[in-house]
Structure formats: structure tokens, C-alpha cells
C-alpha positions in Angstrom: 12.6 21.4 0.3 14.6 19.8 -2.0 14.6 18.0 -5.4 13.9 14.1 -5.8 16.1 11.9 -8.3 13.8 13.3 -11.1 13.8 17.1 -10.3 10.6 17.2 -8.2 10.7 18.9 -5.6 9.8 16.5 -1.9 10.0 17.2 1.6 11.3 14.4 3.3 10.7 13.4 6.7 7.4 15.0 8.0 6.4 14.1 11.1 2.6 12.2 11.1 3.0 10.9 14.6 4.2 9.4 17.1 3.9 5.1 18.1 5.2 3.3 20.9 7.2 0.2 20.1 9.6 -1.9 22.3 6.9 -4.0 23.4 7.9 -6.2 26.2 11.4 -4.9 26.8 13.0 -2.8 29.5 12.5 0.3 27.7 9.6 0.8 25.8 9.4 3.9 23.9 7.7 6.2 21.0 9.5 7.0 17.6 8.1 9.3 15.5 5.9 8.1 12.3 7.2 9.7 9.2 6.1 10.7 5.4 8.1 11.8 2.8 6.3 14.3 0.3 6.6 14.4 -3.5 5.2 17.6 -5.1 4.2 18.4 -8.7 7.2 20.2 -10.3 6.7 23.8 -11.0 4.6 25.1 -14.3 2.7 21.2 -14.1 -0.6 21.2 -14.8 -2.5 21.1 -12.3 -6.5 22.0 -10.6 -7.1 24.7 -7.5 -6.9 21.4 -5.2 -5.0 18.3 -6.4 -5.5 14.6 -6.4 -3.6 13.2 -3.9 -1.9 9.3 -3.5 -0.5 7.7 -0.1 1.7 5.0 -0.8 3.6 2.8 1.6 6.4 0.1 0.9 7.0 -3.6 0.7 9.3 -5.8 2.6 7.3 -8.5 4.5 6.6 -6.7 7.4 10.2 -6.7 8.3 11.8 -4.3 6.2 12.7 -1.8 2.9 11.5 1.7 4.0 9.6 4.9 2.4 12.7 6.1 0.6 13.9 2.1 -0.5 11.9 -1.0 -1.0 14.1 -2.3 -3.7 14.0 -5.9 -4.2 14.9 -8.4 -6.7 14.3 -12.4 -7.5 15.6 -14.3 -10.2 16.9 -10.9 -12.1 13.4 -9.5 -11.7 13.6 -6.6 -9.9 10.0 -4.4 -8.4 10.0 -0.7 -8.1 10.4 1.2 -5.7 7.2 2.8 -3.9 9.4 6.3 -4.0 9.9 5.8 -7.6 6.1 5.5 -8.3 6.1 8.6 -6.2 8.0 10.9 -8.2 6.6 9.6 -11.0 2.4 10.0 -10.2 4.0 13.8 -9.2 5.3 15.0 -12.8 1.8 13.5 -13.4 0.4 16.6 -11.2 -0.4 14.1 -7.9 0.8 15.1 -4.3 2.2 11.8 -3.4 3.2 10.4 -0.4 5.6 7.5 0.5 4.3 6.0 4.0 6.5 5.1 6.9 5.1 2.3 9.3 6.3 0.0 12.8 8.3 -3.1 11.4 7.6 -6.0 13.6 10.8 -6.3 15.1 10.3 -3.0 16.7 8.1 -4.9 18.5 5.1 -3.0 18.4 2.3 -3.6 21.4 -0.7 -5.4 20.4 -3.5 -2.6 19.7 -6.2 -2.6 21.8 -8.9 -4.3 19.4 -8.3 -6.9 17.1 -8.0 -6.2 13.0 -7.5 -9.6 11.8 -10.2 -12.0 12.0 -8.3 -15.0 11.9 -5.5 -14.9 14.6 -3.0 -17.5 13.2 -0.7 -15.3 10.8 1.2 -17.5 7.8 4.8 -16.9 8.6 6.9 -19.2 6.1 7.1 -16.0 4.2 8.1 -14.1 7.0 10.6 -16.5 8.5 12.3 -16.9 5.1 12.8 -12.6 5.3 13.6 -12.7 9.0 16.2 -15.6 8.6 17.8 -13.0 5.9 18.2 -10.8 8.6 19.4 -13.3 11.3 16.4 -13.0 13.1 15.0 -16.2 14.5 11.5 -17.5 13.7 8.7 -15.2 14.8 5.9 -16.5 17.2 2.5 -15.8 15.7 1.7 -13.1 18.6 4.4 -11.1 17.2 3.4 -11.6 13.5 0.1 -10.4 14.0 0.8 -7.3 16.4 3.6 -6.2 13.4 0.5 -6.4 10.9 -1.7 -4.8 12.7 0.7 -1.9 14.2 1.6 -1.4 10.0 -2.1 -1.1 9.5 -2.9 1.2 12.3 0.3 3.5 10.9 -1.3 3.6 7.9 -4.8 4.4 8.1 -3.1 7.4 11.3 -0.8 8.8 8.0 -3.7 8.9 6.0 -6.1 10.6 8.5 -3.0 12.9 8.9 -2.5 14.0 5.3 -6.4 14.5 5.3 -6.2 16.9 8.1 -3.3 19.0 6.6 -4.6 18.6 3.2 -4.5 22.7 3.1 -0.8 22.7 3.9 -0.1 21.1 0.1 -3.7 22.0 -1.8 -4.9 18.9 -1.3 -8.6 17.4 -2.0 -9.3 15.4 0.5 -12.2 14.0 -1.2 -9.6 12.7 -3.9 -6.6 10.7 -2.1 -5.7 7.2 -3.0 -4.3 4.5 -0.8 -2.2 1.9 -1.7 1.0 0.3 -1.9 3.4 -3.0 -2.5 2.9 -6.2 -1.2 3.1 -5.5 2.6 2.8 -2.2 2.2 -0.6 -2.8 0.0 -2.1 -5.4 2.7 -1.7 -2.6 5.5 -3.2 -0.2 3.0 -6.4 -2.7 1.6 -6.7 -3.0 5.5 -6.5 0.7 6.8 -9.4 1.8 4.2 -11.6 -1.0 4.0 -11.3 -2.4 7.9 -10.4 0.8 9.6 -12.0 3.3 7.3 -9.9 5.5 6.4 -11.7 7.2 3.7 -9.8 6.6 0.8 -11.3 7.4 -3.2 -9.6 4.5 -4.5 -7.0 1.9 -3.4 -3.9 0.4 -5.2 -3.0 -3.0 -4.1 0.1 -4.5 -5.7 0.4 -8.1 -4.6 -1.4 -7.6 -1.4 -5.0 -7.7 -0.9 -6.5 -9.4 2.4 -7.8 -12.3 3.7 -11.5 -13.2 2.7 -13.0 -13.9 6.0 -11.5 -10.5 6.6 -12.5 -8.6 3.5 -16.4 -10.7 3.4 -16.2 -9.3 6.7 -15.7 -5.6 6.6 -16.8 -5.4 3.5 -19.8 -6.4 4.3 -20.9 -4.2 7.1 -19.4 -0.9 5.2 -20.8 1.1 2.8 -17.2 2.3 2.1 -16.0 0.2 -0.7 -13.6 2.4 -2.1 -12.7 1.0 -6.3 -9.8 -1.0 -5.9 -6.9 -1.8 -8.7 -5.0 -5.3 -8.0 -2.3 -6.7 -9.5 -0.2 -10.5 -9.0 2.3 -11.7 -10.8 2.2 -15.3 -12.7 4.7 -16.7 -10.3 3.8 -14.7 -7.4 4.0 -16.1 -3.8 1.0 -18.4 -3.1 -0.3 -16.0 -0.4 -0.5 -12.6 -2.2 -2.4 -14.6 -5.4 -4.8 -15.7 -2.7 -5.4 -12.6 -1.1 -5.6 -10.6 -4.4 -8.1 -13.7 -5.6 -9.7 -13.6 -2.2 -10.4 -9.5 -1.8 -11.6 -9.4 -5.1 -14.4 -12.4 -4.7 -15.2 -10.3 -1.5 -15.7 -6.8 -2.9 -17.7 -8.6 -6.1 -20.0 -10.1 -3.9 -21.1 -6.7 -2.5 -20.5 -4.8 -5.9 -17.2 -2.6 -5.1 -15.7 -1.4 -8.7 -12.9 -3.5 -9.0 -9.8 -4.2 -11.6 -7.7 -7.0 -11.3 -4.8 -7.3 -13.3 -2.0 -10.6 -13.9 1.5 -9.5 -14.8 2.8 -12.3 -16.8 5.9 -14.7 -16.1 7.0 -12.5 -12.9 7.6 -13.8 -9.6 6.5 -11.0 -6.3 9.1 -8.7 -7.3 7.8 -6.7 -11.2 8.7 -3.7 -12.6 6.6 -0.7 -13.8 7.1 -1.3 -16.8 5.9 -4.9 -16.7 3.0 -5.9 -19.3 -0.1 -6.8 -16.9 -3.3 -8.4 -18.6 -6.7 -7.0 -17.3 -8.5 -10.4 -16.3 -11.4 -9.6 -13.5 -15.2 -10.3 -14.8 -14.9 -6.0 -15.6 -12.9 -6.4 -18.6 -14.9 -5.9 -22.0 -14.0 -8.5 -24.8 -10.4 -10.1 -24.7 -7.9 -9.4 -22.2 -6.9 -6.6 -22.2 -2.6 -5.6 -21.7 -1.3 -2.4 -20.3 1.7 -1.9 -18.4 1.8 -1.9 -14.7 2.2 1.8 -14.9 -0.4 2.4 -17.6 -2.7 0.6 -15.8 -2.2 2.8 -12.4 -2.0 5.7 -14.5 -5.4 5.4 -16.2 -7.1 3.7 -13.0 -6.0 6.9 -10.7 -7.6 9.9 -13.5 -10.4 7.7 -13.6 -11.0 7.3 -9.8 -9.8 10.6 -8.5 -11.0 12.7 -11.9 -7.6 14.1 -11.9 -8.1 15.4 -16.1 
């Protein structure tokens, strides 16, 4: 074990699983899936069993990583999913950064389709991929690298459920969610997959509403969901937060929605983000990003 970048203590690189990817080459093979683990520093407060959150990182599909999805546009930079982790842990959470296939690992197609609509917007994910100097993705790639990431992250979940003993976990009390990519492959693992998650964290991700109407729908899972966009966010992730929030209102899932003000994708934690969904009792009301998590999860999971 050793200590994060704030003193608590993690274990970094559990094993979850294992995934094939190399899809269509000579060698196809398996990698392992991976978790890193942020504990509660010692003499935190904390109940018999603890509150747990799973959170996995941004980067278009394509890249950042559980220890580092740092990003930055127009000086604006977003936090880190690891940082929220050590973070929610001096809060007395077990948290959990999530590890997932990036689609040019070239994941295989899983055997029964997630997304209902098949044609995947990629302007997005070209502009990332031509960062990289990789050429234009074809829209079978796009959507076996969504749904591989979605697949990883409802297996890490079930995974962390199973071993809940091994930290003194409640399993009845883990959160899912995530940034941007990471937090579309999370809204998708809980409320398409079912992974049984208490409460999901979406920032800048949500899902498609065909999708969401969907699964929604036919579940009686509708674990309360927190989202967040920015005022300048990209066009996509202010229609999917838009468009998973008119879904889960039309079937009556508890729902937040918050807009953090004159960011683009990329805020920090400390942003100022103004409640704005029908919930919200007389003005708007402001919080920080943070805040807002902060209050959302002790309310959701009855951590205090």
C-alpha cells in the first residue's frame, strides 16, 4: 500500500479482469482490467461498512487513464478523476478510479448490441484521434470502443461488489460515475447494463435519449443521478445531459442537473455550478462542482 499525493493511503493496480482486445489483427490478446484503490486515511470517521464511489476517467474514448485525465481548453483546466478520488476518501469513501479498453486497442464487438442507434458522432473523436496521429475512425470502430468502455465498467463494478469484504464495503451504497467519457460508459453500465449502482455521477456525459427512454423504461433501476455541463460545453455532452435527464423525468428517477457557468468541457472542482433541473426549490441555486458532489453522495448513499 502506499500513500496518494494527499497522504491517503491507495492500492494501485488491482486486477478486476481480464478483456481481449486486438480485434482484427494477427494477434489478438487479453490485458488485464485494472482499479486503483483510495482508502480513508487512518482515525477518519467512518461506519462498520462504508459508502463506496467507482469512478472512471475522461478522454474521448481514446485516452487519459485512471491515474491521469488531465485536460485543459482555453486555460480551463478539469480535474482529474484520481483527484476526486483522494478527495471523496479523506471524506471517509472507498473510492475507486476505473480502468477501461480505449478504442484503439481495438476491442471486439460484444456479442449484443448497447447502443440503440448504431451511427456513433465522431467529429469529436476524430479531432482527439488526429491529436494523436491516428487517422479518422470508421463508425464500427467507434461503437465497439464505446461499448467495450461500458462493458469494463459495469465488470469493475460487479467486481468491487463482489470483493466488497476485502475493503468494508456496502455494497448496497456504491456510486458510479465519472467524466465525460468516462461518465457515458458509467450512465450506461448502471442504467443499460444494470449494474446496481445507489447513485450515479455524470459529469458532461449522460446518454443518448432513444437510449436512456429505452432502458429506462423497461427498468425499475433508476438509480438518482447528479449531472453537470458546462455553459460552453461540447454540443454533444449538453445534449446527452439534456437528453438523460428528459428520459429519467419522464419515468420519475430523482435527478439533479447542474450548469457550470462560462466553462467549456474541461471545469474544475472548484467551479461555481447553478442547480437548474425542475427539482430545484425557488431561485437557482450555486454550489461548487465539489459541493454539489459532496452533498449529492451523503444524501444518496447516507454516508452521515
Amino acid at each position: 500500500m502506499e500513500k496518494a499525493d494527499i497522504g491517503v493511503p491507495m492500492e494501485r493496480d488491482v486486477v478486476c479482469g481480464s478483456v481481449p482486445v486486438g480485434h482484427g489483427s494477427a494477434q489478438p490478446t487479453m490485458r488485464p482490467l485494472l482499479v486503483d484503490v483510495y482508502l480513508p486515511p487512518t482515525g477518519a470517521p467512518s461506519e462498520p461498512a462504508r459508502a463506496a464511489v467507482l469512478l472512471a476517467h475522461g478522454g474521448a474514448f481514446h485516452r487519459g487513464s485512471k491515474s491521469d485525465d488531465a485536460f485543459a481548453q482555453d486555460g480551463s483546466p478539469n480535474t482529474p478523476v484520481s483527484e476526486y478520488c483522494q478527495i471523496l476518501a479523506r471524506q471517509g469513501y472507498v473510492c475507486f478510479s476505473l480502468d477501461y479498453r480505449l478504442t484503439q486497442e481495438c476491442p471486439p464487438p460484444q456479442p449484443a448490441p448497447i447502443l440503440q442507434n448504431r451511427s456513433v458522432s465522431s467529429e469529436r473523436v476524430n479531432f482527439v484521434r488526429n491529436l494523436m496521429g491516428l487517422p479518422p475512425a470508421t463508425s464500427a470502430q467507434l461503437i465497439d470502443g464505446v461499448e467495450a468502455a461500458i462493458c469494463d465498467i459495469a465488470a469493475a463494478f460487479t467486481f468491487v461488489a463482489q470483493h466488497a469484504a476485502r475493503w468494508n464495503i456496502d455494497s448496497a451504497r456504491m456510486a458510479l460515475g465519472g467524466f465525460s467519457s468516462g461518465a457515458i460508459a458509467a450512465s450506461y453500465a448502471c442504467y443499460a447494463l444494470g449494474a446496481p449502482a445507489a447513485a450515479i455521477i455524470s459529469l458532461s456525459g449522460g446518454m443518448a435519449f432513444e437510449d436512456a427512454a429505452h432502458y429506462l423504461g423497461q427498468s425499475s433501476h433508476r438509480a438518482p443521478a447528479l449531472l453537470f455541463s458546462s455553459e460552453l460545453d461540447l454540443p454533444e455532452a449538453i445534449a446527452r445531459t439534456e437528453e438523460l435527464e428528459r428520459a429519467g423525468q419522464a419515468v420519475g428517477m430523482p435527478l439533479q442537473r447542474y450548469l457550470v457557468p462560462g466553462k467549456p468541457h474541461f471545469y474544475a472542482r472548484s467551479s461555481p455550478a447553478v442547480r437548474v433541473d425542475a427539482g430545484a426549490r425557488g431561485s437557482a441555486q450555486a454550489d461548487t462542482v465539489e459541493k454539489a458532489i459532496t452533498v449529492f453522495l451523503a444524501n444518496t448513499l447516507h454516508r452521515f
